[in-house]
C-alpha positions in Angstrom: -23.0 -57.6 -30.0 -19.2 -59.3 -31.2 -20.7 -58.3 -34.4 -21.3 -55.1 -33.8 -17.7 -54.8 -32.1 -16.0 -56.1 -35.5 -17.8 -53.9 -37.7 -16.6 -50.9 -35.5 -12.8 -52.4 -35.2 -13.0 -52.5 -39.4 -14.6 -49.2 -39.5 -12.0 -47.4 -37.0 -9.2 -48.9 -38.9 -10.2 -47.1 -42.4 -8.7 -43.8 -43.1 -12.7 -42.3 -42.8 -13.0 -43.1 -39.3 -10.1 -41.9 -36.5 -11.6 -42.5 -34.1 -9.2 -42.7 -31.2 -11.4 -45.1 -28.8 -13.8 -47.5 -30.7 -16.1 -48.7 -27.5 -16.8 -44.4 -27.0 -17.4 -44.1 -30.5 -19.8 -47.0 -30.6 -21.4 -45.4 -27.3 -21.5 -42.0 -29.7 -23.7 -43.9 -32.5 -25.7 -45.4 -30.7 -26.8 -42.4 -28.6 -27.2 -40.5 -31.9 -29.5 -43.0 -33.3 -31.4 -43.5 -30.5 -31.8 -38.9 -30.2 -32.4 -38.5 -33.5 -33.6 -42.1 -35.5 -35.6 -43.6 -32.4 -37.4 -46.4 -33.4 -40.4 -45.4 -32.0 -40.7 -42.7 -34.2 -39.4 -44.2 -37.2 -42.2 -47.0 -37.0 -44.8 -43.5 -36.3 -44.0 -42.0 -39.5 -43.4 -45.2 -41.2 -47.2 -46.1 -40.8 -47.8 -42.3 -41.5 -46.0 -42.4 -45.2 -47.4 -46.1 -46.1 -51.0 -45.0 -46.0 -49.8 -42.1 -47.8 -48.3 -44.2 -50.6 -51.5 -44.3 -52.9 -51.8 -41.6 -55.5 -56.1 -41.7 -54.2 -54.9 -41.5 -50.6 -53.0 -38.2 -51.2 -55.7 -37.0 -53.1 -58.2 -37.3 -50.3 -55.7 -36.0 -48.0 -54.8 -32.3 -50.5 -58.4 -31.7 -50.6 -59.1 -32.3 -47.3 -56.1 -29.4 -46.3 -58.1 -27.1 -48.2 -62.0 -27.9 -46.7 -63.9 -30.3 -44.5 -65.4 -32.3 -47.1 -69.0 -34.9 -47.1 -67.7 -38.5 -48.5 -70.5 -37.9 -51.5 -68.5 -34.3 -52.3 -64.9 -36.4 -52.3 -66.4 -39.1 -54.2 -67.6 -36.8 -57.1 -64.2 -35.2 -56.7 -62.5 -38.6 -57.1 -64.7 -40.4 -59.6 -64.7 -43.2 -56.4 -67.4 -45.4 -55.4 -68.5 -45.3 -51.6 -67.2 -48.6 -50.8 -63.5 -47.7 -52.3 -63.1 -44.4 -51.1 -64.7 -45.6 -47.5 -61.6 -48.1 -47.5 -58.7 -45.3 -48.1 -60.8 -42.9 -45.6 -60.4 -45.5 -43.1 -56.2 -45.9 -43.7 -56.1 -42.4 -43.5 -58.2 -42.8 -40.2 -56.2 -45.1 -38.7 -53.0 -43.6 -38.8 -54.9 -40.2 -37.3 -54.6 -38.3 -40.8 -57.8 -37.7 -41.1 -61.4 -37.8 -38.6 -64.4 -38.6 -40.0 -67.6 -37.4 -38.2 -71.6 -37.9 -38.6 -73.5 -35.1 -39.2 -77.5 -36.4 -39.4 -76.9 -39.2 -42.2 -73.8 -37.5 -43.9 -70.5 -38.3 -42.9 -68.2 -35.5 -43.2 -63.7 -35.8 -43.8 -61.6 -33.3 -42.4 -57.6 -33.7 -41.7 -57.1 -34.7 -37.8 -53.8 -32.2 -37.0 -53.7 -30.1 -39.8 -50.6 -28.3 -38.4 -49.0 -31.9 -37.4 -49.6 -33.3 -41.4 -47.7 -30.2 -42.7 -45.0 -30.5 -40.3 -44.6 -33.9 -41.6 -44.8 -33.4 -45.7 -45.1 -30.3 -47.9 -47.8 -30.7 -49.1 -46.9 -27.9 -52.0 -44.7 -30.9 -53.6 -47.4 -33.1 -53.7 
């Protein structure tokens, strides 16, 4: 925390920070960090944007916006084999971007929260 304190006293005593009582203004930060960069949710999206950092993994995930799709439909698509796409499916999976589901002996993709995974990128940009 004594660091913390001397970074603020440094801070305060530039001419881009006047602020007239340090230990409030620290109190200020903090609270703003904690409403509006919780760590909580930082490690959430996190998690959300690394399985998302694979040019096949957001390929999978804009053609599952637009239609539930079998794995042999995205791996035509794709030009994957079963065993790699299986393996980005399950990333997706496990950071609730996409469910997979059994249908007989076909195992269909669709996006989890479709609503939720626009919220959180536009997907138009992609």
């Amino acid at each position: 925390m004594e660091d913390i304190k001397e970074r603020l006293k440094r801070l305060t005593e530039t001419e881009f920070c006047k602020a007239e009582a340090p230990e409030e203004y620290c109190k200020e930060l903090l609270e703003l960090a904690e409403t509006v960069a919780d760590i909580k949710t930082a490690k959430k999206h996190s998690k959300f944007f690394k399985a998302l950092a694979d040019e096949k993994r957001l390929r999978i995930v804009k053609l599952l916006v637009n239609k539930e799709m079998c794995i042999c439909e995205l791996m035509v698509c794709l030009g994957m084999t079963q065993p790699n796409l299986s393996h980005h499916i399950e990333i997706l999976e496990n950071v609730g971007i996409v469910r997979r589901k059994k249908k007989g002996k076909w195992a269909y993709c669709s996006i989890a929260d479709k609503d939720e995974i626009e919220r959180l990128m536009d997907l138009e940009l992609l």
